[in-house]
N, CA, C and O of each residue as an XYZ file, in Angstrom:
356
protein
N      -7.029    -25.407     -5.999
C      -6.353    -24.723     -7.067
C      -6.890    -25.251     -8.383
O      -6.585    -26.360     -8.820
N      -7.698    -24.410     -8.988
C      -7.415    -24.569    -10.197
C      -7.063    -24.328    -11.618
O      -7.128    -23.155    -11.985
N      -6.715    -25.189    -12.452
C      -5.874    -24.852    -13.977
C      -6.324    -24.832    -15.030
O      -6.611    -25.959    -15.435
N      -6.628    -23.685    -16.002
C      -7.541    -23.408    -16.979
C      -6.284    -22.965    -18.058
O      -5.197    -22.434    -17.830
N      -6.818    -23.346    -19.131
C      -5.961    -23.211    -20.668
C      -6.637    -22.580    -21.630
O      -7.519    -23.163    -22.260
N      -6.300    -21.299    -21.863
C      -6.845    -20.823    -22.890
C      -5.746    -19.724    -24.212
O      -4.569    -19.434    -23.997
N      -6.377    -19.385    -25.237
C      -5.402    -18.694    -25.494
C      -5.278    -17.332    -26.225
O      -6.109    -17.203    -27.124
N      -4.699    -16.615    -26.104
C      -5.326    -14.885    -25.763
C      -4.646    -14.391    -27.309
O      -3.654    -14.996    -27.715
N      -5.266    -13.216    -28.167
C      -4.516    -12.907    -28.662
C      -2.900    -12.516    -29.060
O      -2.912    -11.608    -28.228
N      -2.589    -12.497    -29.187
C      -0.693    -12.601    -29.733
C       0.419    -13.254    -28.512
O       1.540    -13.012    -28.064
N      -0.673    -14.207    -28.327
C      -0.218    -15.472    -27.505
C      -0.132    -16.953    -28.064
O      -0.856    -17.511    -28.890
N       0.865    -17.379    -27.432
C       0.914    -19.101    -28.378
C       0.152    -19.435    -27.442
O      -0.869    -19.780    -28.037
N      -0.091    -19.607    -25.985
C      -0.651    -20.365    -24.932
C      -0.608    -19.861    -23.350
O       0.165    -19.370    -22.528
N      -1.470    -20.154    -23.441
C      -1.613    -19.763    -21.634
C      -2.412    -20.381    -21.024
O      -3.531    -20.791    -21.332
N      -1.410    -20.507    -19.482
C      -1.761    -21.492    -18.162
C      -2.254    -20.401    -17.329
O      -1.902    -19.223    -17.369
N      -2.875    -20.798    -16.781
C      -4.003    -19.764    -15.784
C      -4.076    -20.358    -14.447
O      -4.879    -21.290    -14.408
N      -3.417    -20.080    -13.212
C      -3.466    -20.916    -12.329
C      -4.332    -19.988    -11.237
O      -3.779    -18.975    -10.808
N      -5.736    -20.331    -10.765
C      -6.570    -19.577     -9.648
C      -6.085    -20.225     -8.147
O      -5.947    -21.445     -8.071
N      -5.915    -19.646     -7.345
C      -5.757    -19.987     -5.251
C      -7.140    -19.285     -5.153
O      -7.448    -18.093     -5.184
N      -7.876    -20.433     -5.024
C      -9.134    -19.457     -4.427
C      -9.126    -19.668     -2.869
O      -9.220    -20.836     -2.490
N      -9.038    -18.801     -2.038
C      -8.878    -18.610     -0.583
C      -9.248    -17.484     -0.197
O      -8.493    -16.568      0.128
N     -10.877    -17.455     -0.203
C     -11.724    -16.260      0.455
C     -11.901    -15.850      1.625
O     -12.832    -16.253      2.322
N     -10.959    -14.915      2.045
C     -10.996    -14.434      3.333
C     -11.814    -13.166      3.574
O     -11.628    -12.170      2.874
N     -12.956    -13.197      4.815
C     -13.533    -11.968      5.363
C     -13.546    -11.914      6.504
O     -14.055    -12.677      7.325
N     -12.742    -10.615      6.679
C     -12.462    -10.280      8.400
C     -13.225     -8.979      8.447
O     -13.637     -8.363      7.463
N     -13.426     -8.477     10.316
C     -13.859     -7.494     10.078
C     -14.028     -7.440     11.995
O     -13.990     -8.189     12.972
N     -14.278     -5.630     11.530
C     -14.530     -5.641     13.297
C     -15.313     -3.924     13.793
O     -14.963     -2.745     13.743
N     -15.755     -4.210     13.963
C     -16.837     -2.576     14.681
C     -17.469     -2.661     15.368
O     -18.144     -3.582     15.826
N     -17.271     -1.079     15.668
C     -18.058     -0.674     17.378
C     -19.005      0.437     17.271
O     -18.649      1.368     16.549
N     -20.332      0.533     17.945
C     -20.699      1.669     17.490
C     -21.075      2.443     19.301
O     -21.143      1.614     20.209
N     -21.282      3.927     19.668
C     -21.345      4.720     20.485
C     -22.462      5.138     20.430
O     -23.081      5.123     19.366
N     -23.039      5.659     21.677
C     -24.660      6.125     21.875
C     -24.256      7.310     22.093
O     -23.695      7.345     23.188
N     -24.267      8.243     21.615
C     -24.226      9.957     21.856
C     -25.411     10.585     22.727
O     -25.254     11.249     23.752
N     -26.275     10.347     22.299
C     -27.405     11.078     23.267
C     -28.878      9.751     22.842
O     -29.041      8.850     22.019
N     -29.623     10.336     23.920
C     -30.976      9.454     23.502
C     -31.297      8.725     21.653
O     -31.427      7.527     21.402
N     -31.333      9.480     20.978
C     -31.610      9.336     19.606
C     -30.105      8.953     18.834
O     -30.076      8.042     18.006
N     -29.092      9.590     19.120
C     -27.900      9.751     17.794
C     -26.682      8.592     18.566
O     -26.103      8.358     19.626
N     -26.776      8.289     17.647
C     -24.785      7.079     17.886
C     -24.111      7.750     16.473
O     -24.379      8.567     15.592
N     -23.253      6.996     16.816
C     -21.699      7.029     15.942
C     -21.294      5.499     15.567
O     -21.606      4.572     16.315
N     -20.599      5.307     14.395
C     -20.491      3.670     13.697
C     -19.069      3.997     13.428
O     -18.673      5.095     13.036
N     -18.133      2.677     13.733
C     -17.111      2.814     12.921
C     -16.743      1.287     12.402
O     -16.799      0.569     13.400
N     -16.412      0.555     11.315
C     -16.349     -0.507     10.738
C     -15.411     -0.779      9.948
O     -15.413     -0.046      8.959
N     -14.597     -1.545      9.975
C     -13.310     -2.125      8.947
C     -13.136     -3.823      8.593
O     -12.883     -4.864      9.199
N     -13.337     -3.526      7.690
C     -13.168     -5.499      6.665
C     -12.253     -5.728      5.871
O     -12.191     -5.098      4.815
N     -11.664     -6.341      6.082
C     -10.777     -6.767      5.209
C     -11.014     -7.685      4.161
O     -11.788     -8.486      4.686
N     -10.795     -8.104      2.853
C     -11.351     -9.118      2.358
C      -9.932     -9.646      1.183
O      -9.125     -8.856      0.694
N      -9.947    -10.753      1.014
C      -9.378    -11.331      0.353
C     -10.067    -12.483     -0.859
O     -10.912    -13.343     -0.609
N      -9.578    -12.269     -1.890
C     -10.386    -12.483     -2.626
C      -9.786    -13.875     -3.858
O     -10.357    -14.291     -4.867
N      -8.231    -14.369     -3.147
C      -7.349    -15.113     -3.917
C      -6.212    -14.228     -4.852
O      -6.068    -13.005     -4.867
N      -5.452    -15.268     -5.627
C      -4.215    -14.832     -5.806
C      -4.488    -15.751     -7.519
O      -4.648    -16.971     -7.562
N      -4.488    -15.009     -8.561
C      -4.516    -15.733    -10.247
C      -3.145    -15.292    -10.227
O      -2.585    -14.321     -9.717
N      -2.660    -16.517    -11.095
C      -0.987    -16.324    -12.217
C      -1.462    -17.161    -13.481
O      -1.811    -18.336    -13.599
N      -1.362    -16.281    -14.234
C      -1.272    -16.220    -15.287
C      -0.009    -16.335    -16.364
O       0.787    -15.398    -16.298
N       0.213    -17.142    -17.133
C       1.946    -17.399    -17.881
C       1.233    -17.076    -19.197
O       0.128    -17.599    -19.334
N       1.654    -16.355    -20.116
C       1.873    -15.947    -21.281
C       2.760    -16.239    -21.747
O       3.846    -16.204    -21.168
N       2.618    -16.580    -22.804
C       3.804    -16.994    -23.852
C       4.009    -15.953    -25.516
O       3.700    -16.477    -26.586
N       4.488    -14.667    -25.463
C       4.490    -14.120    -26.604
C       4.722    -15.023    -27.970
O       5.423    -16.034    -27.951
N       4.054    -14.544    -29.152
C       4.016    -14.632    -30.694
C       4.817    -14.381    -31.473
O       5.051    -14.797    -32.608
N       5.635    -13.064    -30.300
C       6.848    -12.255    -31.144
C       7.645    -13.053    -31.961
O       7.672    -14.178    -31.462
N       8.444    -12.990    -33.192
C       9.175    -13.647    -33.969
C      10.213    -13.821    -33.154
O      10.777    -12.979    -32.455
N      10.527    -15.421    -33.330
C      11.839    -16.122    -32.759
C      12.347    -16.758    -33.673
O      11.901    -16.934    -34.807
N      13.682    -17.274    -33.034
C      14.510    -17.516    -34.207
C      14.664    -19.401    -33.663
O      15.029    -19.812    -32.562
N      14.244    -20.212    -34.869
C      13.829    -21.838    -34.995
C      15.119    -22.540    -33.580
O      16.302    -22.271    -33.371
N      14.241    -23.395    -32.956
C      15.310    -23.862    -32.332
C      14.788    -23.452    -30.432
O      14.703    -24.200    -29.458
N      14.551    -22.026    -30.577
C      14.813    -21.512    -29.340
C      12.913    -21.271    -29.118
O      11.954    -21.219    -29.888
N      13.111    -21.176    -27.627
C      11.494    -21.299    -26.963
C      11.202    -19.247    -27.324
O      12.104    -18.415    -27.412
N       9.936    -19.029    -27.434
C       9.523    -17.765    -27.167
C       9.439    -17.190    -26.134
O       9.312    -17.823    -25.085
N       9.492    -15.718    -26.167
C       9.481    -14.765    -24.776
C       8.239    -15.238    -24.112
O       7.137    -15.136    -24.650
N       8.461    -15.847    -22.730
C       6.839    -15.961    -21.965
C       7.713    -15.008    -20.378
O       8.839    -14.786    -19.932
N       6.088    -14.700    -20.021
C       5.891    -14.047    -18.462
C       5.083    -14.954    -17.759
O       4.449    -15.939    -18.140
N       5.262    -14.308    -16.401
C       4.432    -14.861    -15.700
C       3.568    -13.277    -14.971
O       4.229    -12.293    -14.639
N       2.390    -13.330    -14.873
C       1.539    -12.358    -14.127
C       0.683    -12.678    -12.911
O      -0.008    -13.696    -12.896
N       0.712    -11.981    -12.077
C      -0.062    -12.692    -10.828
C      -0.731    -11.299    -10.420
O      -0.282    -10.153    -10.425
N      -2.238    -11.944     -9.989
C      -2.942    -10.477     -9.125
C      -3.749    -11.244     -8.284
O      -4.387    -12.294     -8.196
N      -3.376    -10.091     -7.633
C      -4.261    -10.552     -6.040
C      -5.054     -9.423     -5.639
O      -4.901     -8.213     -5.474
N      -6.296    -10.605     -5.509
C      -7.544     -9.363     -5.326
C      -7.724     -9.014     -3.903
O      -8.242    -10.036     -3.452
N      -7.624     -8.311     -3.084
C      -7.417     -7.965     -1.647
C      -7.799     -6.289     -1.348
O      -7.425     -5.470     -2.187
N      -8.272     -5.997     -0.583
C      -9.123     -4.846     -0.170
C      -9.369     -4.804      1.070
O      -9.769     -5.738      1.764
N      -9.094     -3.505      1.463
C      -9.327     -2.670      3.232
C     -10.796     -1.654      2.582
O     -10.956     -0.885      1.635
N     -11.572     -2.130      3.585
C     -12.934     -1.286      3.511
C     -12.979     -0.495      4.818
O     -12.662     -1.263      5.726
N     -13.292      0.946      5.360
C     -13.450      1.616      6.312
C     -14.687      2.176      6.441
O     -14.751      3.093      5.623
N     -15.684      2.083      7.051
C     -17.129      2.814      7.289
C     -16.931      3.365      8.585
O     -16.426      2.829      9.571
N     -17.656      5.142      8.375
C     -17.572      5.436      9.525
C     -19.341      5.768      9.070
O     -19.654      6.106      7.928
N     -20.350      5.591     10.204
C     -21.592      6.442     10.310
C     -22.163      7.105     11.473
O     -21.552      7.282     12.526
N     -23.252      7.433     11.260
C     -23.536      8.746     11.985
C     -25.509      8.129     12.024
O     -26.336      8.170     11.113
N     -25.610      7.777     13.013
C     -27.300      6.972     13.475
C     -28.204      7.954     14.007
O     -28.090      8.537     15.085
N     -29.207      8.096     13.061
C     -30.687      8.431     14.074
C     -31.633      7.649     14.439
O     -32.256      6.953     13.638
N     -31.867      7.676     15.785
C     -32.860      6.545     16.270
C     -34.202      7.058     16.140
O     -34.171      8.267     16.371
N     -35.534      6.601     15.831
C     -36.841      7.695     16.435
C     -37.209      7.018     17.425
O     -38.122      7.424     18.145
């Protein structure tokens, strides 16, 4: 895991926290149709980690009290499907 500090427009500060945990799965089969032609079918999954991100808005506050912050998280993750269609010579 790691923690990066930077700070974004109409932001007081931001913590940036990366899970890097790269996952690739996957699994296919392909069919012989006749002498020359097959058929493909293929699916991967991939994972790509999970960022959170905390923002802390600029918006005017009133002395005393902390500013509006969020927290944001994205996770990069994806289903891939290939189907093909083979000519042999």
């Amino acid at each position: 895991m790691k923690r990066h500090r930077r700070n974004l427009p109409l932001s007081r500060e931001t913590d940036k926290i990366v899970t890097c945990r790269n996952v690739f799965r996957g699994v296919g089969a392909e069919w012989l149709l006749d002498q020359h032609w097959s058929v493909k079918i293929e699916y991967q999954f991939v994972n790509l980690g999970t960022e959170t991100v905390r923002i802390a808005a600029l918006a005017a506050f009133t002395p005393g009290t902390s500013p509006l912050s969020f927290n944001a998280a994205f996770r990069d993750q994806f289903n891939v499907v290939r189907i093909g269609l083979n000519y042999r010579f």
